[in-house]
N, C-alpha and C positions, 0 to 999 in steps of 0.2 A: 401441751405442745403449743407451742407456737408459729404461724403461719410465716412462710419466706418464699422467696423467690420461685415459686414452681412444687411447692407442697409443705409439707407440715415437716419440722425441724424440733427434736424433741431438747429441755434444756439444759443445761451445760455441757462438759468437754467433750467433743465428740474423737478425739485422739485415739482410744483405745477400741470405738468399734469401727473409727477406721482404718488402722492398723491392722487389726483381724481381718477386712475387707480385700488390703493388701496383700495380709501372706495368703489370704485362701486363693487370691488369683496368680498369686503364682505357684502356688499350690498345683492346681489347677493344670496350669502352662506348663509345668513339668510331668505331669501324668499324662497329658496328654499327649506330648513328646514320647514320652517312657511307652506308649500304648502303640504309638501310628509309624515315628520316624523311626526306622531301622538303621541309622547312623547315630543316632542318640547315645550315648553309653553315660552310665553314673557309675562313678569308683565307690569307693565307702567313705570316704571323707565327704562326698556329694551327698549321700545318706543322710550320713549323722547331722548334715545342714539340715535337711528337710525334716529327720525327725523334730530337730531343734523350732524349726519355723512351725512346725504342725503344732508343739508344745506351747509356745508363745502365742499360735493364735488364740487355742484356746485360753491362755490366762487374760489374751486383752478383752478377750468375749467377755468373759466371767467376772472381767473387772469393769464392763458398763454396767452403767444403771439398767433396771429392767424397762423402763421406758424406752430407753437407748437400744435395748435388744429387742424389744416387740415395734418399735418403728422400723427398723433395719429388717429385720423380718417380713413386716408388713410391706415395707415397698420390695423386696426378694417378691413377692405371692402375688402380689397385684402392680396393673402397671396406674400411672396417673393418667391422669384426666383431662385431657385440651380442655380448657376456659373455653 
């Protein structure tokens, strides 16, 4: 890994575990919806999107490198460090 701007940046494409970082947060934003707001409603075509989005995060997971997923992990568990 190499060092950047406010912590360690593991190397090459970081597009697919950003992407995962993506649908999970709206992932997320819709359950969370789905759990609190009582005005919320999902039809089944809203479904089949989120099944969809939940499938693809996992593939863009599973298509980082493991560097790329034990960094992303690592900073998920722990937070960084003020200099």
């Amino acid at each position: 890994m190499k060092p950047i701007s406010g912590g360690l940046c593991p190397a090459g494409d970081l597009a697919p575990i950003a992407e995962f970082a993506r649908l999970t947060l709206n992932l997320q934003y819709q359950r969370n919806l789905a759990d609190y707001d009582t005005m919320y409603s999902l039809d089944t075509a809203g479904a089949q999107v989120a099944v969809s989005d939940a499938q693809d995060a996992v593939e863009h997971f599973q298509g980082a490198s493991v560097e790329q997923r034990e960094a992303f992990l690592t900073l998920l568990l722990f937070r960084l460090r003020d200099r």
